[in-house]
ZAZA-521895 format. One record per residue: chain; y, x, z of N, C-alpha, C in turn. Coordinates in Angstrom, 2 decimals, padded with zeros to 5 digits. Last residue first. Layout:
<rs>
<r><cadena>A</cadena><n_north>Y</n_north><n_east>X</n_east><n_up>Z</n_up><ca_north>Y</ca_north><ca_east>X</ca_east><ca_up>Z</ca_up><c_north>Y</c_north><c_east>X</c_east><c_up>Z</c_up></r>
...
</rs>
This chain:
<rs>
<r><cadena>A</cadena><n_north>045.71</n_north><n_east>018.46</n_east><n_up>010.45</n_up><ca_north>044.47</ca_north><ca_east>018.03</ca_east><ca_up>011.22</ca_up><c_north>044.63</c_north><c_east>017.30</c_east><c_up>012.63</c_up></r>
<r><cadena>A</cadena><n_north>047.28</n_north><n_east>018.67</n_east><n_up>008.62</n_up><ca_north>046.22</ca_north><ca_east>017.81</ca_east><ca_up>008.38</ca_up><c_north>045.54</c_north><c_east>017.35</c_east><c_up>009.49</c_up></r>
<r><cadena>A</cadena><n_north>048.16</n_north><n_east>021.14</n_east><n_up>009.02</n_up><ca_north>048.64</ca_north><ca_east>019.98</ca_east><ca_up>009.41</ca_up><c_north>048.56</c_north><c_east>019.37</c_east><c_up>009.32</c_up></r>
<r><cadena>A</cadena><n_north>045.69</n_north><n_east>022.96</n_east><n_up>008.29</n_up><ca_north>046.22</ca_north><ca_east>023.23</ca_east><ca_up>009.89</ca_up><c_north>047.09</c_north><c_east>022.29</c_east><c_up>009.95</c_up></r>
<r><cadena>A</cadena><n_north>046.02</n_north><n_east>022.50</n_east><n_up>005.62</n_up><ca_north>044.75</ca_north><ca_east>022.29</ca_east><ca_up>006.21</ca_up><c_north>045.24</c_north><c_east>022.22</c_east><c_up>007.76</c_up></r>
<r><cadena>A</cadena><n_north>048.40</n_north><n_east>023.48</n_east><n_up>004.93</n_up><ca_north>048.51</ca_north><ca_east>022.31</ca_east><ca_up>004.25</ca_up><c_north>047.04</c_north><c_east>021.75</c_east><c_up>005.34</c_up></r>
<r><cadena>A</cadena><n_north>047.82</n_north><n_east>026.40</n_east><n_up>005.61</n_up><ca_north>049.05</ca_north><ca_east>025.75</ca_east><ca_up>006.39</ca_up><c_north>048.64</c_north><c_east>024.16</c_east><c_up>006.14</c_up></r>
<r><cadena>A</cadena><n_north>046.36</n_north><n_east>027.20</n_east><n_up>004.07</n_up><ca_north>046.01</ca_north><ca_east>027.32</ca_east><ca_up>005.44</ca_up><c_north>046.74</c_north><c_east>025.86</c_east><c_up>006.55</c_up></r>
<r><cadena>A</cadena><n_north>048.08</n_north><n_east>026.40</n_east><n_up>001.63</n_up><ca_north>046.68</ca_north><ca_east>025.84</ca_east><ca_up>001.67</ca_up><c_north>046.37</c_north><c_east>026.01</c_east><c_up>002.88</c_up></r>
<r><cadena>A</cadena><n_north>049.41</n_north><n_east>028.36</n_east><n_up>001.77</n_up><ca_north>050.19</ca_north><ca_east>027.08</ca_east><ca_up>001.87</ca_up><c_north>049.14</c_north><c_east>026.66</c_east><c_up>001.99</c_up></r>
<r><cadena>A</cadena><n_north>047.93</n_north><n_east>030.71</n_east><n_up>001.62</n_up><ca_north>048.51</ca_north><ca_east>031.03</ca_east><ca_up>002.82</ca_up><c_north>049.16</c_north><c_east>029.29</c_east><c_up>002.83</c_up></r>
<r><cadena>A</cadena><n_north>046.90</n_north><n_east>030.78</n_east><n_up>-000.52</n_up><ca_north>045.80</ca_north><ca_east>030.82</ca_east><ca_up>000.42</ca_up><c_north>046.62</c_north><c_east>030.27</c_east><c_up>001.29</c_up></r>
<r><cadena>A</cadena><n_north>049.16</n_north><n_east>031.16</n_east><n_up>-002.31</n_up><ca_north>048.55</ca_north><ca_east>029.84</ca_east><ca_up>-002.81</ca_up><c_north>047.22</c_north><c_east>029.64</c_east><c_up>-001.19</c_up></r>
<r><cadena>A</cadena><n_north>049.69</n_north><n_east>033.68</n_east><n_up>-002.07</n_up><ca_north>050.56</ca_north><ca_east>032.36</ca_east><ca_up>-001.15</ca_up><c_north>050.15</c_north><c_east>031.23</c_east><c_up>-001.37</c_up></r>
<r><cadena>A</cadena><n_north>047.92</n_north><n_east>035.19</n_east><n_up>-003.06</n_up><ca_north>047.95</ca_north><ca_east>035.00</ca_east><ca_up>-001.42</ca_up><c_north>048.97</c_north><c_east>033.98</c_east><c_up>-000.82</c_up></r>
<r><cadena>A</cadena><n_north>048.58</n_north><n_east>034.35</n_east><n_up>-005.49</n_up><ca_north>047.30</ca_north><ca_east>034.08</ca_east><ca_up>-005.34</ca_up><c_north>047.03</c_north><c_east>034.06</c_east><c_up>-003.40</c_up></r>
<r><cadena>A</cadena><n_north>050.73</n_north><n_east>036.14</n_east><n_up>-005.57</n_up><ca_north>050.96</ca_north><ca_east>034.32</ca_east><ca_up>-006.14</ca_up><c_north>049.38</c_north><c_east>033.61</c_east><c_up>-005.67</c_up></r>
<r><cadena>A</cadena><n_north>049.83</n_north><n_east>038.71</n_east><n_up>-005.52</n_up><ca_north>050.64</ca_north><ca_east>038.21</ca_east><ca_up>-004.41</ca_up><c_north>050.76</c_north><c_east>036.32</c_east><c_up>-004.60</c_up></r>
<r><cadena>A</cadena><n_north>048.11</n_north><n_east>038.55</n_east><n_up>-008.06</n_up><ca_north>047.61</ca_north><ca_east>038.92</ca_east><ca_up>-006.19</ca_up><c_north>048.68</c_north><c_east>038.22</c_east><c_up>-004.90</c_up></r>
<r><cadena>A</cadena><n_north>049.99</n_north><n_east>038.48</n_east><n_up>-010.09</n_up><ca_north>048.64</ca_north><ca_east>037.39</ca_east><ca_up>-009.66</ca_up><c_north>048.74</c_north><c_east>037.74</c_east><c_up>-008.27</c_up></r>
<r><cadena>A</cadena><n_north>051.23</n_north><n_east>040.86</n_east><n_up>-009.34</n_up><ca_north>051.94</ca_north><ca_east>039.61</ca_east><ca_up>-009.45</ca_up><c_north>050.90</c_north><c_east>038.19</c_east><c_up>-008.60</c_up></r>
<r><cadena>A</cadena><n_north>049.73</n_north><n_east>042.71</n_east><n_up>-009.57</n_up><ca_north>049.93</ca_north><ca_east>043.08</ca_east><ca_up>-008.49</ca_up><c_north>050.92</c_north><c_east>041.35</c_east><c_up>-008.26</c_up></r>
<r><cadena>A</cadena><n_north>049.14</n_north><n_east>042.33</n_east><n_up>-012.63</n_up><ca_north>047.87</ca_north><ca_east>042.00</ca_east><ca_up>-011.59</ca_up><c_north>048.28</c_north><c_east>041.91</c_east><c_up>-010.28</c_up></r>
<r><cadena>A</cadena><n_north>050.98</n_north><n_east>042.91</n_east><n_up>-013.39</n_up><ca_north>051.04</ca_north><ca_east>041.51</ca_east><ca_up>-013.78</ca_up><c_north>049.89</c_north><c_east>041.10</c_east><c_up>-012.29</c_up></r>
<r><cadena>A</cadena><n_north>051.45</n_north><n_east>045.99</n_east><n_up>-013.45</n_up><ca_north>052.39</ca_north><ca_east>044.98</ca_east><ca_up>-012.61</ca_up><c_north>052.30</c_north><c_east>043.37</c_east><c_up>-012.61</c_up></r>
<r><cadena>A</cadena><n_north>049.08</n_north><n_east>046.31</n_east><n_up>-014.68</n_up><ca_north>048.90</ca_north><ca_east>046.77</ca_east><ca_up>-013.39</ca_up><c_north>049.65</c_north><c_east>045.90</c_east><c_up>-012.52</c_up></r>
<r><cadena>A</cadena><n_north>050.07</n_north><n_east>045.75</n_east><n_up>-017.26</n_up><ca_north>048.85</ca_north><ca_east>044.74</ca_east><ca_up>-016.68</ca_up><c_north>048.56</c_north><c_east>045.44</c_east><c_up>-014.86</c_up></r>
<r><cadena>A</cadena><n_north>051.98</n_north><n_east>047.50</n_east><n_up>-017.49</n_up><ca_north>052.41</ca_north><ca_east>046.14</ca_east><ca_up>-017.73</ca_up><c_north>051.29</c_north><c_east>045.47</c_east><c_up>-016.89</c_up></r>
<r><cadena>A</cadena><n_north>050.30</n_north><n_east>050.17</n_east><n_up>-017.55</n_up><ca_north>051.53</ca_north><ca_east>049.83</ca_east><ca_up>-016.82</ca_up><c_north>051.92</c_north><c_east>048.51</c_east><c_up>-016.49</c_up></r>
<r><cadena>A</cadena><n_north>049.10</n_north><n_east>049.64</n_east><n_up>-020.09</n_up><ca_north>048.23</ca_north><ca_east>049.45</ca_east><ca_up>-018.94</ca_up><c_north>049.46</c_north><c_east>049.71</c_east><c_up>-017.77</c_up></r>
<r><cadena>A</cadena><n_north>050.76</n_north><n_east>046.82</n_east><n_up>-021.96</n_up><ca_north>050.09</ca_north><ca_east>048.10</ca_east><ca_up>-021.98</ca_up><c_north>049.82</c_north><c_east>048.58</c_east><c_up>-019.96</c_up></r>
<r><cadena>A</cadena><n_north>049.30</n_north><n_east>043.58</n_east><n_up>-023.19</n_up><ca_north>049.84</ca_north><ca_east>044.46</ca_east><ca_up>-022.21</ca_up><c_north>048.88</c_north><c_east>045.75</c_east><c_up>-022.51</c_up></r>
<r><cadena>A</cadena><n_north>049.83</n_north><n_east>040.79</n_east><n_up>-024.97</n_up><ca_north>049.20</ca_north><ca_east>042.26</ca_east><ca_up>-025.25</ca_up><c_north>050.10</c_north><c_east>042.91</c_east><c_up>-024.17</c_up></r>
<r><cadena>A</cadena><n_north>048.85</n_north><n_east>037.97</n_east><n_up>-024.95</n_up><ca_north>049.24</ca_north><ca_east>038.21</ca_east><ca_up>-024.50</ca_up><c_north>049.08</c_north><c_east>039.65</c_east><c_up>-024.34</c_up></r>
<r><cadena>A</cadena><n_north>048.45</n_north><n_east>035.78</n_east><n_up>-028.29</n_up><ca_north>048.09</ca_north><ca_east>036.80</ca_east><ca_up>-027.12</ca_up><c_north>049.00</c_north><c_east>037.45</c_east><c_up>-026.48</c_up></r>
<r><cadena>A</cadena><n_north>048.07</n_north><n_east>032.25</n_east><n_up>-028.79</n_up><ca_north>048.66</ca_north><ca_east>033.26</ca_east><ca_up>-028.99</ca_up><c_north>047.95</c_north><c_east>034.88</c_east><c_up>-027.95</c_up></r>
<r><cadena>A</cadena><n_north>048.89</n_north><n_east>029.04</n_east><n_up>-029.47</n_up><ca_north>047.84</ca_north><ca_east>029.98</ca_east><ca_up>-028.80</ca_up><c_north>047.99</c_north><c_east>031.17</c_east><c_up>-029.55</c_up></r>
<r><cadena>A</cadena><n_north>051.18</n_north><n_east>026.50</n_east><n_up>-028.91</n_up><ca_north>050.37</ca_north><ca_east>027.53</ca_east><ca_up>-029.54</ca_up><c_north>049.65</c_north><c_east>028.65</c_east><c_up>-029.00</c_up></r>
<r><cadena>A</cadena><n_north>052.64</n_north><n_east>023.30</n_east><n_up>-028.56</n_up><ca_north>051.94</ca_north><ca_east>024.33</ca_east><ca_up>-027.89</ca_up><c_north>050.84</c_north><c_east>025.38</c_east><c_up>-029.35</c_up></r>
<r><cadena>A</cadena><n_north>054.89</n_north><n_east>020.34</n_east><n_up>-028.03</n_up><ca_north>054.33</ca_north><ca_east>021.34</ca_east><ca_up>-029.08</ca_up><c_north>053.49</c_north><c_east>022.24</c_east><c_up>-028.38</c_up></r>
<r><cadena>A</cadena><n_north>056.80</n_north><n_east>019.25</n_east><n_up>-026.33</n_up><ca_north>055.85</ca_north><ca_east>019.09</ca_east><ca_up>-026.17</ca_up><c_north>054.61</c_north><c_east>019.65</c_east><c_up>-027.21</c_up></r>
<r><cadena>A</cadena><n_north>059.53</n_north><n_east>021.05</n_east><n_up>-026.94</n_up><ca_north>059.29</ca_north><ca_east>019.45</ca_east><ca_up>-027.71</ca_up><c_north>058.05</c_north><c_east>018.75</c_east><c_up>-027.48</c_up></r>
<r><cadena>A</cadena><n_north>058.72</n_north><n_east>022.82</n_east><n_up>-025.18</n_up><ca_north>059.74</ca_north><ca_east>021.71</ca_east><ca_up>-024.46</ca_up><c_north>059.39</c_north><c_east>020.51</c_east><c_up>-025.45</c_up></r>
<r><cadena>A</cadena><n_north>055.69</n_north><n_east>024.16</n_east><n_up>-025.49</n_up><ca_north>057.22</ca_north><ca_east>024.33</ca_east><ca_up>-026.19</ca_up><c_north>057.91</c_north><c_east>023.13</c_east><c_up>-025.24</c_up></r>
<r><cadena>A</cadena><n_north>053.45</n_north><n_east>026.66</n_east><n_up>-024.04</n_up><ca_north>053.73</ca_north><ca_east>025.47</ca_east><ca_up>-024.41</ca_up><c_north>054.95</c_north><c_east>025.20</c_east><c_up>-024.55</c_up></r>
<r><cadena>A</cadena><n_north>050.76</n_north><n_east>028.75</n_east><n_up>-025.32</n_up><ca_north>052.50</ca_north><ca_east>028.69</ca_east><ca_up>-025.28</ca_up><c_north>052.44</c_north><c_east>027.25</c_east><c_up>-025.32</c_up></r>
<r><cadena>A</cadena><n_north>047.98</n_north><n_east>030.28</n_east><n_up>-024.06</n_up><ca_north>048.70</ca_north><ca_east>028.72</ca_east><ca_up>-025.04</ca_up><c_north>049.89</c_north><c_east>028.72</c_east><c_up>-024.21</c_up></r>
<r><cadena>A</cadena><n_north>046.57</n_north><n_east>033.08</n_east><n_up>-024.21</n_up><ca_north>047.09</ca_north><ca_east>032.47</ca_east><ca_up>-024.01</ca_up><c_north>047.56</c_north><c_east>031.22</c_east><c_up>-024.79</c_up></r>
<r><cadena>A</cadena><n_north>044.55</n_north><n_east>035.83</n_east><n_up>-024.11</n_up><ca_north>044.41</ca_north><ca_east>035.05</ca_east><ca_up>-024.64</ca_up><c_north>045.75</c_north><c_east>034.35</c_east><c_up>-023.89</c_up></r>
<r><cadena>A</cadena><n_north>045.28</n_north><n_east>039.16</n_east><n_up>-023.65</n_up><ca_north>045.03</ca_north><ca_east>037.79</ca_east><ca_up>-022.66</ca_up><c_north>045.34</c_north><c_east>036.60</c_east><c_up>-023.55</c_up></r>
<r><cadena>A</cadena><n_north>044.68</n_north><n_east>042.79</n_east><n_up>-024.08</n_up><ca_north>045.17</ca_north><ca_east>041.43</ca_east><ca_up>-024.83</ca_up><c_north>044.20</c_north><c_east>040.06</c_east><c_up>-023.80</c_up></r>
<r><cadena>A</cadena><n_north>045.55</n_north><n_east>045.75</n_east><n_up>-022.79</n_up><ca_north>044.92</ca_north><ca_east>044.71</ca_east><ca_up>-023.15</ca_up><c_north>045.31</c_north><c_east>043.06</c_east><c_up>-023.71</c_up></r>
<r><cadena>A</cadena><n_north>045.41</n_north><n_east>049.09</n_east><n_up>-024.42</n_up><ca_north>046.09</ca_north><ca_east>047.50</ca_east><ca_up>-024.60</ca_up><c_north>045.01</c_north><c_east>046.28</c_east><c_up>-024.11</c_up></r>
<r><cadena>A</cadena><n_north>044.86</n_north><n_east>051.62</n_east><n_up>-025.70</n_up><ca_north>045.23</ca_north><ca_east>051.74</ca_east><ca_up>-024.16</ca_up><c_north>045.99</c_north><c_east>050.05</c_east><c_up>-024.39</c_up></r>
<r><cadena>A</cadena><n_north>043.82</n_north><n_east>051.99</n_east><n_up>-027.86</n_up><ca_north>045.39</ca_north><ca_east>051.51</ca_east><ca_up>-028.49</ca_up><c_north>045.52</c_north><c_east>051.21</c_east><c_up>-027.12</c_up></r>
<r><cadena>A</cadena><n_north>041.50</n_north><n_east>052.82</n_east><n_up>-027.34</n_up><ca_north>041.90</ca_north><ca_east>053.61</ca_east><ca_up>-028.47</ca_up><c_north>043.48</c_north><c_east>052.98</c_east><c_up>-028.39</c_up></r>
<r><cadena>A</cadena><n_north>040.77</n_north><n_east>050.57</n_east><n_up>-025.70</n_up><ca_north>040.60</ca_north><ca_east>051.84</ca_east><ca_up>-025.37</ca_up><c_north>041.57</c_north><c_east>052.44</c_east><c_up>-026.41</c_up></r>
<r><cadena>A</cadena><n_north>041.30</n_north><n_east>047.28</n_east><n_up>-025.39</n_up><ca_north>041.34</ca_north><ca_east>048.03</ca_east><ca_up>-026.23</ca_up><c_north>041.72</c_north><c_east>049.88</c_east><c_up>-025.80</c_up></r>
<r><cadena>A</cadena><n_north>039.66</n_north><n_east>044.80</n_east><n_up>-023.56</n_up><ca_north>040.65</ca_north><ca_east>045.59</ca_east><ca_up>-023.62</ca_up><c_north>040.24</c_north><c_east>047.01</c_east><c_up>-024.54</c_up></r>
<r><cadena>A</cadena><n_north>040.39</n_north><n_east>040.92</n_east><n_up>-022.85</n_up><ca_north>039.73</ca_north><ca_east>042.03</ca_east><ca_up>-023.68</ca_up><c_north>040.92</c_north><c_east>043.25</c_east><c_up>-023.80</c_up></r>
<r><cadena>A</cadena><n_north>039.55</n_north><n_east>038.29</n_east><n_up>-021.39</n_up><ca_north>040.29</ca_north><ca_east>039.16</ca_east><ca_up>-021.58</ca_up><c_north>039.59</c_north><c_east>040.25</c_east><c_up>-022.37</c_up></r>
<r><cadena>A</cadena><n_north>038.29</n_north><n_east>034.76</n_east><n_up>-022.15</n_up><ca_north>038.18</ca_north><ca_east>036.69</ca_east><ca_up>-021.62</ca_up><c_north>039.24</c_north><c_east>037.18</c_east><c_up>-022.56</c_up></r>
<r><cadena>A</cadena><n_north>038.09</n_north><n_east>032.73</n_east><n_up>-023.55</n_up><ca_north>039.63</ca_north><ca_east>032.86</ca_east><ca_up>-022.52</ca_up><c_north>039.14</c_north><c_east>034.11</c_east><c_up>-022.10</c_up></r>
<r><cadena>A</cadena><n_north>039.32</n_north><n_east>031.35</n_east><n_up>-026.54</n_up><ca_north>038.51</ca_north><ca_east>032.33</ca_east><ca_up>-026.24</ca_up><c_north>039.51</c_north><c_east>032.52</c_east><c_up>-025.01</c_up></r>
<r><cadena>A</cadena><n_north>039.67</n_north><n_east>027.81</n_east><n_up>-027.49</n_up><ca_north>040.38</ca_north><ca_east>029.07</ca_east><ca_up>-027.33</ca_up><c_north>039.52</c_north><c_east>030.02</c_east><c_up>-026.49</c_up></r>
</rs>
């Protein structure tokens, strides 16, 4: 599966490769098409999910020790 992102000027879209995975244990690959509003609020998502992943990891290291 192709995992760059790619983004389409003329149709303002970007598309994110992705694999859907189903409950019956099934899975498909598919895209993920955001318009540039959508990928602003996805990015501001990542960022914050990405600073709590630092911030339990600080924590997980500091009671380790």
């Amino acid at each position: 599966m192709k995992r760059d992102v790619s983004y389409d000027h003329r149709a303002a879209q970007a598309a994110i490769p992705v694999k859907v995975h189903f409950r019956d244990d099934t899975s498909t690959e598919t895209l993920l098409v955001l318009d540039p509003d959508q990928l602003a609020s996805l990015l501001q998502q990542l960022e914050r999910a990405a600073e709590q992943r630092r911030r339990q990891q600080n924590e997980l290291t500091r009671a380790s020790r």
